[in-house]
N, C-alpha and C positions, 0 to 999 in steps of 0.2 A: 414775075407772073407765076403763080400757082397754076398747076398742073389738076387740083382738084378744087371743090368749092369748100371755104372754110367751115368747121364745125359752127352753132349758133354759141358763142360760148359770151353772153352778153353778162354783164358782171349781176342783172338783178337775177339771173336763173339760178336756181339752186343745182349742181350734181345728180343724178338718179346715181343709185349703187352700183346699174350697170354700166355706168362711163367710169367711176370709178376702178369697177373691177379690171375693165380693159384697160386703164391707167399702170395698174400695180402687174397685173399681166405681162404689158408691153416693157414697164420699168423691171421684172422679175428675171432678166438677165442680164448675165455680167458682159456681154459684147456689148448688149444696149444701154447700159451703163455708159459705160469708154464712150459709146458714141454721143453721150447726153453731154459726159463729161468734154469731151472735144469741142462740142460744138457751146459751150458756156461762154465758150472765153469769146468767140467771134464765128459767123457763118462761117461753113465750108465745104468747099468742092467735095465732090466723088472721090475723086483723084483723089484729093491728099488724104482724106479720110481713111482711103486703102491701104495709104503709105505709111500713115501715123498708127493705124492697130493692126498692119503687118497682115491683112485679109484677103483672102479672092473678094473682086468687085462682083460675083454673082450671090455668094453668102452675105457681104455687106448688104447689096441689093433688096436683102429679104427683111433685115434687120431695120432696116431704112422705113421700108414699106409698112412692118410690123409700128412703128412710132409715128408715120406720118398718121397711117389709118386711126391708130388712139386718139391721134390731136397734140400731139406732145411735139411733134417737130412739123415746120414749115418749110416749103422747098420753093425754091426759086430756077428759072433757065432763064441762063444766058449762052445764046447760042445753041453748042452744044452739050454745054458740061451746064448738071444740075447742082448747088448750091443747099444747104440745108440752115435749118437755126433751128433755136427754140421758139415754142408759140408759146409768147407770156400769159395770153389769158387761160388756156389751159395750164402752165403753172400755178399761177393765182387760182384756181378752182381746185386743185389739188391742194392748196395750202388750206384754200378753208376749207375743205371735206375734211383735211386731219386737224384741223382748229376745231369744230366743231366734234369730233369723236374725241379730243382735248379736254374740250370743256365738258360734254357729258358726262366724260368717265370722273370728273372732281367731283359731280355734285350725287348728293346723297339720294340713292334708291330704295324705295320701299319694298319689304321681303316679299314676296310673293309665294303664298301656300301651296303646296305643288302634292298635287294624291290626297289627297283628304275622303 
């Protein structure tokens, strides 16, 4: 069970730049990194998560907080101890926001006169 209500993140919605931003934001550090990268492989507790990047669980806590609020990770409780993973449909919107600034930047743009 989620703790908050899921983002609306239905595959025909397009990204605004502002979820994006809060995407590469929350992704623009290297503990949330480790933590993205931890939790790829399978869900995981608190607990180990502390143990595996060697952190106070009140710093992890914030770091947690900072990737659930983007949409990027998914929390679960059981009992007492909280659970995290990745939220794939926020992955897949992230892959087509940079799919799409991909294929933009191949196709050819007309100059544009500037000061004239």
């Amino acid at each position: 069970m989620s703790s908050a209500p899921a983002k609306n993140l239905s595959p025909s919605r397009i990204p605004s730049l502002q979820e994006a931003a809060s995407w590469f934001r929350a992704l623009g550090d290297e503990t949330r990194l480790k933590i993205v990268e931890c939790v790829m492989v399978s869900e995981q507790c608190v607990c180990d998560l502390t143990d595996l990047l060697s952190t106070k669980q009140s710093l992890l806590s914030f770091h947690l907080k900072t990737l659930k609020d983007a949409g990027i990770l998914n929390d679960r409780r059981d009992g007492r101890w909280v659970y995290y993973s990745l939220n794939p449909d926020a992955l897949a919107f992230l892959e087509q926001f940079l799919g799409t600034l991909k294929e933009r930047s191949r196709k050819p743009y007309g100059v544009r006169k500037c000061c004239d």
